[in-house]
PAKOL-28596 format. One record per residue: x, z, y of N, C-alpha, C in turn. Coordinates in pm, whole numbers, plus 50000, padded with zeros to 5 digits. Layout:
<atoms>
atom nx=X nz=Z ny=Y cax=X caz=Z cay=Y cx=X cz=Z cy=Y .
...
</atoms>
This chain:
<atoms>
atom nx=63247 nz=86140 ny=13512 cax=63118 caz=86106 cay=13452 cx=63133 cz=85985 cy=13360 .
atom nx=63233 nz=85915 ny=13391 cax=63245 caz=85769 cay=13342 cx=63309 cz=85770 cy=13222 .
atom nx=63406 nz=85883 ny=13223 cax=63473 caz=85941 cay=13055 cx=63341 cz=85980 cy=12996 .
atom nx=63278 nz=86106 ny=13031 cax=63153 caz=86136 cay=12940 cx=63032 cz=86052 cy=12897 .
atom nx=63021 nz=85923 ny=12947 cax=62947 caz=85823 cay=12895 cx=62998 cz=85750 cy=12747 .
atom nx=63134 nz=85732 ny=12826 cax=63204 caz=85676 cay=12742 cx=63198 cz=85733 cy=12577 .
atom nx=63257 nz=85917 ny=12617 cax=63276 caz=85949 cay=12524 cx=63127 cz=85984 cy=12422 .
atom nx=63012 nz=85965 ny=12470 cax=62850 caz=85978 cay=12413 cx=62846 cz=85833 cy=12364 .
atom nx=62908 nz=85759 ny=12381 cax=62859 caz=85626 cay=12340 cx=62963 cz=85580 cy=12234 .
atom nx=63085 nz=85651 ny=12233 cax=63180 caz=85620 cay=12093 cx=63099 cz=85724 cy=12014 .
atom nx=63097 nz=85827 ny=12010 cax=63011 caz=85957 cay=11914 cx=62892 cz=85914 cy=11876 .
atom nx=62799 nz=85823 ny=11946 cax=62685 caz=85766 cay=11903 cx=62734 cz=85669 cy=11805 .
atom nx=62810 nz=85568 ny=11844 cax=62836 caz=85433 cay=11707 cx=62906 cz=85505 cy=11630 .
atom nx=62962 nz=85596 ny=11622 cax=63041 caz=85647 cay=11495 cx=62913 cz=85745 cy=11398 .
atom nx=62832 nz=85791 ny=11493 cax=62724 caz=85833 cay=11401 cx=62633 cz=85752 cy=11362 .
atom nx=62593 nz=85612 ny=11412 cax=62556 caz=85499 cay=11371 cx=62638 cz=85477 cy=11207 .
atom nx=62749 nz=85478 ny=11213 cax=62805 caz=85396 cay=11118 cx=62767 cz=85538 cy=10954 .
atom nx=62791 nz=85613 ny=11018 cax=62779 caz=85734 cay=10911 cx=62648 cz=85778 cy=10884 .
atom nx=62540 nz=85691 ny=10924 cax=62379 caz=85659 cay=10901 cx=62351 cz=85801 cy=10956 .
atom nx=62360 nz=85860 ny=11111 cax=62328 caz=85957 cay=11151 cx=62269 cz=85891 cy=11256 .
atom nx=62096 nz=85797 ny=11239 cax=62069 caz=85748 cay=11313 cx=62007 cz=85825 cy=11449 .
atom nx=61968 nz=85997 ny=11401 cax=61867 caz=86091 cay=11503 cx=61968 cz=86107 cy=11595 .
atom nx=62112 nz=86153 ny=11530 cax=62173 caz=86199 cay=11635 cx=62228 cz=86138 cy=11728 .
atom nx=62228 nz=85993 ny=11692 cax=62321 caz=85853 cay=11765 cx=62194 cz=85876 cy=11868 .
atom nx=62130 nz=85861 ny=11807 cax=61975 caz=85843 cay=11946 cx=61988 cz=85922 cy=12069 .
atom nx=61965 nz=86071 ny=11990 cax=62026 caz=86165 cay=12124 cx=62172 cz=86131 cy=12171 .
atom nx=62266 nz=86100 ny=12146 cax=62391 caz=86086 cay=12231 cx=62330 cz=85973 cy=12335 .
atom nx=62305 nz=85868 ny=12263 cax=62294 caz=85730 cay=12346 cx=62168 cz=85806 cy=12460 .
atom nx=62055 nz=85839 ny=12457 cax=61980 caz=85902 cay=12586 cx=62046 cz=86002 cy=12661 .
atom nx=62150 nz=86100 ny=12648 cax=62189 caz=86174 cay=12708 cx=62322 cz=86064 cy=12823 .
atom nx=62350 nz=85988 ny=12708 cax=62469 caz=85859 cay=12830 cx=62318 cz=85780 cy=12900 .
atom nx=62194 nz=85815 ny=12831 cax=62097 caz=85699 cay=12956 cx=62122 cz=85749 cy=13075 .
atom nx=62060 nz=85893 ny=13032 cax=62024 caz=85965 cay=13146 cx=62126 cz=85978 cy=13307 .
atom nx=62266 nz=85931 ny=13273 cax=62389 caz=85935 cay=13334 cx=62367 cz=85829 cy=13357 .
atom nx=62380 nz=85704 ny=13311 cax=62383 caz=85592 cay=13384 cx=62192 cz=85511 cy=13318 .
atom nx=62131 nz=85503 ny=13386 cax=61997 caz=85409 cay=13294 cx=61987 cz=85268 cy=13311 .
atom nx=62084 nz=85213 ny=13396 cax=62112 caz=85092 cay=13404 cx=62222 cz=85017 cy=13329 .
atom nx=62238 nz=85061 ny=13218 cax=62346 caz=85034 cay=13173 cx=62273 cz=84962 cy=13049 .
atom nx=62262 nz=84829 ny=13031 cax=62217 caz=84736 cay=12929 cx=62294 cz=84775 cy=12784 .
atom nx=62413 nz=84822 ny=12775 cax=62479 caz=84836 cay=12618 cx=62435 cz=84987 cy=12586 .
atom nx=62413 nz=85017 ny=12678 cax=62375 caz=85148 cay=12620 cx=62216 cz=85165 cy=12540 .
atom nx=62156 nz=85098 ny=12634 cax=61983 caz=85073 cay=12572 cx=62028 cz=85006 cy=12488 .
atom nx=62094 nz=84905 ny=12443 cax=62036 caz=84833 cay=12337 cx=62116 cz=84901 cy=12186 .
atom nx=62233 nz=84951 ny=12215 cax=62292 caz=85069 cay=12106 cx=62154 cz=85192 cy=12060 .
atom nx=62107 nz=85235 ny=12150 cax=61992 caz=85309 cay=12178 cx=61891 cz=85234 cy=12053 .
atom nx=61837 nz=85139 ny=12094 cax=61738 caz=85037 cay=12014 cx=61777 cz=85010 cy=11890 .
atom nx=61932 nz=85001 ny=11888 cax=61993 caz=84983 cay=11727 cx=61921 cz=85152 cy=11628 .
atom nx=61977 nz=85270 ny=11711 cax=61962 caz=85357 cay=11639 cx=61796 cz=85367 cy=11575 .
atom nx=61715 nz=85355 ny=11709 cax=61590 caz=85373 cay=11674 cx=61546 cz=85280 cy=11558 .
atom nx=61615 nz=85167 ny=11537 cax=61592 caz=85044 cay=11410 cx=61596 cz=85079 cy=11312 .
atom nx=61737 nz=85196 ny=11320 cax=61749 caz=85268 cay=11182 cx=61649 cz=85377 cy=11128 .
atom nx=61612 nz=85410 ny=11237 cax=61510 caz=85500 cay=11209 cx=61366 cz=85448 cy=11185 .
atom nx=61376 nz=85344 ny=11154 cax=61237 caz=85287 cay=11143 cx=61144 cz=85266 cy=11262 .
atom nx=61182 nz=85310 ny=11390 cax=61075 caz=85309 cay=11456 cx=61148 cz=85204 cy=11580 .
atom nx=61014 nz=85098 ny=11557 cax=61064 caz=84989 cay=11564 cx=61006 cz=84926 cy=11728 .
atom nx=60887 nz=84987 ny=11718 cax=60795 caz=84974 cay=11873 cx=60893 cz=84988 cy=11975 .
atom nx=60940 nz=85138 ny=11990 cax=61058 caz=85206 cay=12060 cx=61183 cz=85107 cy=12037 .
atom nx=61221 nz=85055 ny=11929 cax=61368 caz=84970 cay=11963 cx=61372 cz=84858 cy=12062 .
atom nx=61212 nz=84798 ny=11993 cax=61195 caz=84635 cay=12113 cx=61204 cz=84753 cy=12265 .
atom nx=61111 nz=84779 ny=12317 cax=61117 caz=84883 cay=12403 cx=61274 cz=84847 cy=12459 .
atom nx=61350 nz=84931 ny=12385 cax=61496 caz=84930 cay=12472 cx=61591 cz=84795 cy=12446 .
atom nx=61572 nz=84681 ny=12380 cax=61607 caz=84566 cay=12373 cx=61546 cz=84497 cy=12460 .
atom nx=61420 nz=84525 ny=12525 cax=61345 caz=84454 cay=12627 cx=61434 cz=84487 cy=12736 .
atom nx=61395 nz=84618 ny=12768 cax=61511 caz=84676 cay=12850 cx=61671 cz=84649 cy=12879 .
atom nx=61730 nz=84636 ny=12811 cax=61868 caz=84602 cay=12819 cx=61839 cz=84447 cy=12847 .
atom nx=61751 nz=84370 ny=12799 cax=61750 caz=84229 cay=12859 cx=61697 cz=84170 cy=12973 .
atom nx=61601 nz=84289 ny=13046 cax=61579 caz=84252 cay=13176 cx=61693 cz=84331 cy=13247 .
atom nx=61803 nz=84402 ny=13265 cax=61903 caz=84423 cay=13301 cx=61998 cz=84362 cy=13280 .
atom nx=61997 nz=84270 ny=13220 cax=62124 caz=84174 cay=13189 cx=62045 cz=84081 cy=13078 .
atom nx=62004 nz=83969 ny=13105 cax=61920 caz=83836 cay=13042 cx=62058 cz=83778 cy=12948 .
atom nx=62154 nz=83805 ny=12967 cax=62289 caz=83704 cay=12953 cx=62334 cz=83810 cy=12837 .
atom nx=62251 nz=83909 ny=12781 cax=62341 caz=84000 cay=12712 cx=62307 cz=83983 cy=12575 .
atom nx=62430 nz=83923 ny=12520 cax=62433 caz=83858 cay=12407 cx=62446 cz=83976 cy=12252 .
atom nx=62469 nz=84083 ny=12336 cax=62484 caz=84177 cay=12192 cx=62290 cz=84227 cy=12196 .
atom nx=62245 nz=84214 ny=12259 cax=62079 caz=84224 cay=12259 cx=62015 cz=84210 cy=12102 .
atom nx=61963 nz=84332 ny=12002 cax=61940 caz=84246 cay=11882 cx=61841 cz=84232 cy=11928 .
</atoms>
């Protein structure tokens, strides 16, 4: 399970980088759904939704990733 997170969360930033912000979104929720405590994952999550303009939903998962880890410095 811990490879297939992994591997949803490299496929998400690589579709990040190639401005495929819908599909980064779905990878990064399908690695939520596997682990939802996982602070880098919400806040990768929140990046995509940034790109997508929708911005309500990003604080949303930047809130999130920071009450799971207050100390988490990649938090935008």
């Amino acid at each position: 399970m811990e490879e297939n997170i992994s591997n949803l969360a490299k496929k998400g930033i690589q579709l990040m980088t190639e401005g495929g912000f819908e599909k980064a979104s779905s990878h990064f929720d399908q690695a939520i759904i596997m682990q939802p405590s996982n602070p880098d994952l919400l806040n990768r999550k929140g990046i995509s939704l940034r790109g997508l303009g929708r911005y309500d939903e990003a604080i949303e998962c930047f809130n999130k990733s920071l009450q799971l880890d207050p100390r988490d410095l990649d938090a935008s």
